[in-house]
N, C-alpha and C positions, 0 to 999 in steps of 0.2 A: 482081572488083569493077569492072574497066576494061572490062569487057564490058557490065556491068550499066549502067554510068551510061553507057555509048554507047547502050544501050537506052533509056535514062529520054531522053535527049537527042532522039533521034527522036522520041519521044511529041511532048517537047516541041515540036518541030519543027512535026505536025500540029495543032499548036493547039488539042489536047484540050483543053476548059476541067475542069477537075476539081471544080469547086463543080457543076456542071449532070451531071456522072458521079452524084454523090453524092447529088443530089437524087434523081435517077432513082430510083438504088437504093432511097431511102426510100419512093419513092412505090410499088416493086413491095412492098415490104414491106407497107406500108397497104393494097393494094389486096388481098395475100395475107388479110393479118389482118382485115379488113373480110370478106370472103369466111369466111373461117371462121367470125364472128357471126353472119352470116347463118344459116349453118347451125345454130348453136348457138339464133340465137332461134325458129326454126323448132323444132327439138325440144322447148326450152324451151316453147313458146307449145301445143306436141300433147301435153306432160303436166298441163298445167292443165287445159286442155279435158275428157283423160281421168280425171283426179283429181277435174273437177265432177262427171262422169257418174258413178263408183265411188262419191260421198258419197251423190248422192239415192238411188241402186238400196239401198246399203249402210240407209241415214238410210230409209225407206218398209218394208223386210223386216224391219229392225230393231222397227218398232213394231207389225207383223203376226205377228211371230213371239213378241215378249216378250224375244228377246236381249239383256241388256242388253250384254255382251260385242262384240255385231256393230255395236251405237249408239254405244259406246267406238272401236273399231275405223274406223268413219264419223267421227267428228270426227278421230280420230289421221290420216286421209288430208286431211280438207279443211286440214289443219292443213299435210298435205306440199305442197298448194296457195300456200300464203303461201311455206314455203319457195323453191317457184320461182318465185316473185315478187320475190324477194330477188334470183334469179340473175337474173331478166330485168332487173330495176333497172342490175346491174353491169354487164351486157352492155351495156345503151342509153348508160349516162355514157359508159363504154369507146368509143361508136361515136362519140358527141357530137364534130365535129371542126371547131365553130366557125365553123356557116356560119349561126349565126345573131349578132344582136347583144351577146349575152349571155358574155365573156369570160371566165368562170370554169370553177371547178372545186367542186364542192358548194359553192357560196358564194361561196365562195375566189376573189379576183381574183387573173385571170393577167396575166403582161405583155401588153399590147399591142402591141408591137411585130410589124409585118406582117413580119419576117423568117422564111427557110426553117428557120435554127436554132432560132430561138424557136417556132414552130410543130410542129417537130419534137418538142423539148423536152416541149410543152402532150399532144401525143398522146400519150406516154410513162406522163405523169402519169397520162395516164385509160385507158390499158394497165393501170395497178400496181389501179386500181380493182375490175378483177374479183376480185381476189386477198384484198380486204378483205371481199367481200360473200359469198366462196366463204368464210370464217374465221368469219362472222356463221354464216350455213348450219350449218357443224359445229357452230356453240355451240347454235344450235335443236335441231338431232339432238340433243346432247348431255341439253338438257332434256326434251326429247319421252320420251328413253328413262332417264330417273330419275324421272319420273312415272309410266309403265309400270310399273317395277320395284315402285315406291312401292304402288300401286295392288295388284299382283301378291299383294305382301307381305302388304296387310293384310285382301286377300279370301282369305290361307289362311289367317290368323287368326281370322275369321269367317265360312269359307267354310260353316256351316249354313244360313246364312241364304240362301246363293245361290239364284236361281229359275231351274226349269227350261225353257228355253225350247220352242219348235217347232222342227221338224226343218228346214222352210221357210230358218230361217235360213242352215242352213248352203249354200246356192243362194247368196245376198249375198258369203258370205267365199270362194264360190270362184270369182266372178265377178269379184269384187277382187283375187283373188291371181292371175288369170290376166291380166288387164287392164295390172296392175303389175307382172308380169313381162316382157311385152311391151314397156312404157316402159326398166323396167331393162336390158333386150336392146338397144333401140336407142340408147339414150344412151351404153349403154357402151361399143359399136362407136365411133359416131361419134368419141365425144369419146377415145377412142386413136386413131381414124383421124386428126382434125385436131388432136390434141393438148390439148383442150379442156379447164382443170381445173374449170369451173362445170359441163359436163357428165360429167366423172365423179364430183363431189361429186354431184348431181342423180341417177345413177345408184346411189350407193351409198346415198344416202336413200331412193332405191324399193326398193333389195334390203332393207332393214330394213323400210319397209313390204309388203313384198312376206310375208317373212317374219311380220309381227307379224298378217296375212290369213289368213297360212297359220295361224296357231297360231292364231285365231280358231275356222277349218273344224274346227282339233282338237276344241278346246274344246268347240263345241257338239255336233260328233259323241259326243266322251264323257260329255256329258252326259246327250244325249239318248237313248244305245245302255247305257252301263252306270250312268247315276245318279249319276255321279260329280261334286258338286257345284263339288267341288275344281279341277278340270281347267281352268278358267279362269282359273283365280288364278296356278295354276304355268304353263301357257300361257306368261301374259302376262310373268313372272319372266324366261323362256327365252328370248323374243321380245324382251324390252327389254334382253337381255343383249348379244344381235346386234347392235342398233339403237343401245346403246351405243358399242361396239369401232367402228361403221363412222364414225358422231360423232368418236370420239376421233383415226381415220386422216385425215380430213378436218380437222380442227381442225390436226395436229400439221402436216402439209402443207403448208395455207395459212399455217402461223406460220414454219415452218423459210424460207419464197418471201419474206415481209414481211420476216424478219432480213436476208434476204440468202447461205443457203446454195446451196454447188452442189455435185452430186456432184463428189469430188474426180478419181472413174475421168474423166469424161468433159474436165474440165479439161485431165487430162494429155495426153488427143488434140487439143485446140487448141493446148496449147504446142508438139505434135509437128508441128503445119501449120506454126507459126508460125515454129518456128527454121528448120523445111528453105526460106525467104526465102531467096536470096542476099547481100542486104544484111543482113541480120541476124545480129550477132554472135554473141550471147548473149540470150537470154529471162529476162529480171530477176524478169519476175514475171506470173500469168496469171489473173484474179478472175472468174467468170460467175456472172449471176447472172438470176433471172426478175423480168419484168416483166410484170406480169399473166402471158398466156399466148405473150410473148415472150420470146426468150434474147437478155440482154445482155452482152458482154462487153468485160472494163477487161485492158486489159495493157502492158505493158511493157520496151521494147528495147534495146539497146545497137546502134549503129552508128557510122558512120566520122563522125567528127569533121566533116570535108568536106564534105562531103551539104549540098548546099544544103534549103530548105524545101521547093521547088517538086518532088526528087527525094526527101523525106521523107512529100508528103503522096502522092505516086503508090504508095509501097512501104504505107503506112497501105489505098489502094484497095484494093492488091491482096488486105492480109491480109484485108478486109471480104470480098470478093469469094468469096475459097476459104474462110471459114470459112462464109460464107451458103450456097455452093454442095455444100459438104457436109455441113454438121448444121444449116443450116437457121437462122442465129443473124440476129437482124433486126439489131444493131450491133455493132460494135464500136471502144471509144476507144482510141485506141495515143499512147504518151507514147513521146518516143526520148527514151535518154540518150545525147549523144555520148564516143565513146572517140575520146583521140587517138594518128593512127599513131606506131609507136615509129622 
């Protein structure tokens, strides 16, 4: 311990300011996390693009061919269009960092206050944003594919009456399922590469479209090949079954992020940085938890009674420091309890 605060002392010594450390650090954060929006509206912004193109080809073969199946198929995509419109909505409030006059948050006035904390604070809030809009996302999937289902159910009810299309159409449902394959591939990458949950929600709503394309190409193929009236109706049963489950992983995801869950594995490796501190006695207590598509974490310390502030907020640095520098966490709040020596 008398080693340690002969350390802290030298610090002291060069006149480290620690408010202007702290800042720093937040500002590599922001400029991290900004830098991954980018990327994320950049894919966002090439699946809408491809999702117009998929509807008109889909929406023009559709009424050349008589599909009604591939016309269904064409809105159920323009449809996956608004969904990521949802995601680019969350990603812009998310980037919104108050450079213009307008101090709020949907609405919502924020403090004004021109401080680095209150600023810090404001960008936080509009972090936790993606996480609201990624939740909205899954609740659309979720509808998208009980209408499917819906749909599914009551054309094998009265699947006699289905009409047989042209062969022409199934060209549409595989142009579409190759297209939104493509999307699905890149989103998915990415948004594992930079951590992104609006881009793997985005990703798992094309692999549902991707699928509901593909059961499309069935559909018409067996209708067209063996007369099978039926084969659109169960299709579409199969396909919204998918489109469901990937809804419901996306929903439970963004809701567990909004409560406030963290895997508890990964906690116990911050509490393991955090006690091997030298000043640190005991680790009381360790809470992480997501901020939009930041990791925040609250914890809590027992140290020497002694400790002045100035040698409490430099051991708070450091814990930021290594827990940033190995799992990547943009905060961390640390509360000390003091013990006193016996």
């Amino acid at each position: 311990m008398a080693l340690y605060r002969e350390a802290l002392r030298e610090k002291v010594g060069d006149r480290v300011d620690h408010k202007d450390e702290e800042k720093q650090d937040w500002q590599r954060v922001e400029k991290q996390q900004f830098t991954k929006y980018r990327a994320v509206t950049a894919g966002l912004v090439f699946n809408v693009v491809i999702y117009g193109v998929i509807f008109l080809v889909e929406y023009r073969l559709a009424l050349k061919s008589g599909a009604e199946v591939l016309k269904a198929d064409a809105f159920n995509n323009l449809t996956g269009t608004f969904s990521t419109v949802l995601l680019l909505t969350g990603v812009h409030i998310a980037t919104d960092n108050d450079d213009d006059d307008d101090n709020d948050l949907l609405g919502a006035p924020l403090d004004r206050q021109d401080t680095f904390y209150n600023r810090k604070r404001a960008q936080l809030l509009r972090f936790g944003i993606e996480t609201v809009f990624t939740l909205i996302t899954g609740i659309l999937m979720i509808m998208i594919a009980l209408k499917v289902i819906g749909d599914g159910l009551h054309g094998l009810v009265g699947f006699r009456t289905q009409r047989i299309p042209q062969p022409i159409g199934m060209v549409g449902a595989a142009i579409s399922t190759g297209l939104i394959l493509i999307i699905y591939l890149v989103n998915s990458l990415i948004g594992k590469k930079i951590g992104s949950a609006a881009l793997r929600a985005s990703a798992k709503d094309s692999l549902g479209d991707a699928l509901t394309s593909l059961g499309t190409l069935v559909a018409i193929w067996l209708m067209t090949t063996f007369r099978l009236r039926w084969g659109d109706a169960l299709a579409s049963v199969i396909v919204g079954a998918f489109v469901l489950i990937a809804g419901i992983q996306v929903f439970a995801e963004s809701s567990l992020n909004l409560v406030g869950y963290f895997n508890p594995h990964e906690e116990r490796k911050y509490r393991r940085v955090i006690a091997a501190q030298p000043a640190v006695q005991r680790v009381l207590g360790v809470a992480a938890h997501y901020n939009g598509g930041v990791i925040i974490v609250d914890c809590t310390v027992a140290v020497a009674g002694k400790l002045t502030v100035l040698e409490t907020a430099r051991i708070a640095a450091t814990i930021k420091r290594q827990l940033s520098s190995q799992f990547n966490v943009a905060d961390a709040r640390v509360v000390f309890v003091p013990v006193e020596d016996e």
